[in-house]
C-alpha positions in Angstrom: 86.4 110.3 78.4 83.3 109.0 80.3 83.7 105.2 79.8 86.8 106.1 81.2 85.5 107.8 83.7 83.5 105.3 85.3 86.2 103.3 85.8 88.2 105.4 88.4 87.7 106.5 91.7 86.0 110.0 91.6 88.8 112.5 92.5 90.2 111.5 89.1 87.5 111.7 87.0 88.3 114.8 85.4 92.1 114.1 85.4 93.6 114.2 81.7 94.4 111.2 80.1 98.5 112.0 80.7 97.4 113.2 84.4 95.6 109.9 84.5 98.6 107.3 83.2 101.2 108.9 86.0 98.0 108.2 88.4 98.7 105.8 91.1 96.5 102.5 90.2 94.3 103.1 93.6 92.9 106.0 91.0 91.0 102.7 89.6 87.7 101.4 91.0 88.3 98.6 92.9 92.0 98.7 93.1 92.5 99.5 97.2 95.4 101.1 98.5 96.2 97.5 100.2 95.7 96.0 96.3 98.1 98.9 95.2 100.7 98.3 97.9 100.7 94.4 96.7 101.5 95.2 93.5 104.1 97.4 93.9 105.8 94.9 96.2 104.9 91.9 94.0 105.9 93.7 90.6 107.5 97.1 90.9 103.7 98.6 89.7 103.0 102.2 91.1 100.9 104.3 88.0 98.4 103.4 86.3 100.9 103.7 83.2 103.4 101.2 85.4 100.2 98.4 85.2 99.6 99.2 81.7 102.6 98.6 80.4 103.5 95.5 82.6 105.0 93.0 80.9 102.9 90.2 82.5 99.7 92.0 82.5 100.6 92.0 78.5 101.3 88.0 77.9 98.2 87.3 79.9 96.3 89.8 77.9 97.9 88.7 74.4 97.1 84.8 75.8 93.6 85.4 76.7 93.1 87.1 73.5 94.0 84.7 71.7 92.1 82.3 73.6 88.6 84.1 72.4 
C-alpha cells in the first residue's frame, strides 16, 4: 500500500483500496479540483474507479503499450 500511497493526496493515504476506487480523482497527486471538474465535464469521470476504467484512458494505455 505505500507505493500507492505516495501517489495520493494525504487525507487518503490510509483509505482502503475499495475506499480508495470510489475516491474522487482530486484524491490523486497532481489531479486539482479544476483538473477533476474538466474531466467530469469532458468524460463523465468522477472516482478514481470512473478514470480507471475509462474507456479511452484504456486504448491509449493498450496503444502506448504496445508502442514499448
Amino acid at each position: 500500500m505505500t507505493d500507492i500511497a505516495e501517489k495520493l493526496n494525504k487525507a487518503y493515504e490510509e483509505k482502503t483500496i475499495s475506499e480508495l476506487a470510489d475516491a474522487p480523482v482530486s484524491a490523486l497527486q497532481g489531479v486539482s479540483e479544476n483538473d477533476a471538474k474538466l474531466l467530469e465535464d469532458a468524460f463523465g469521470i468522477r472516482t478514481v474507479r470512473d478514470l480507471g476504467t475509462n474507456k479511452y484512458f484504456r486504448w491509449a494505455q493498450a496503444v502506448a503499450n504496445l508502442a514499448d
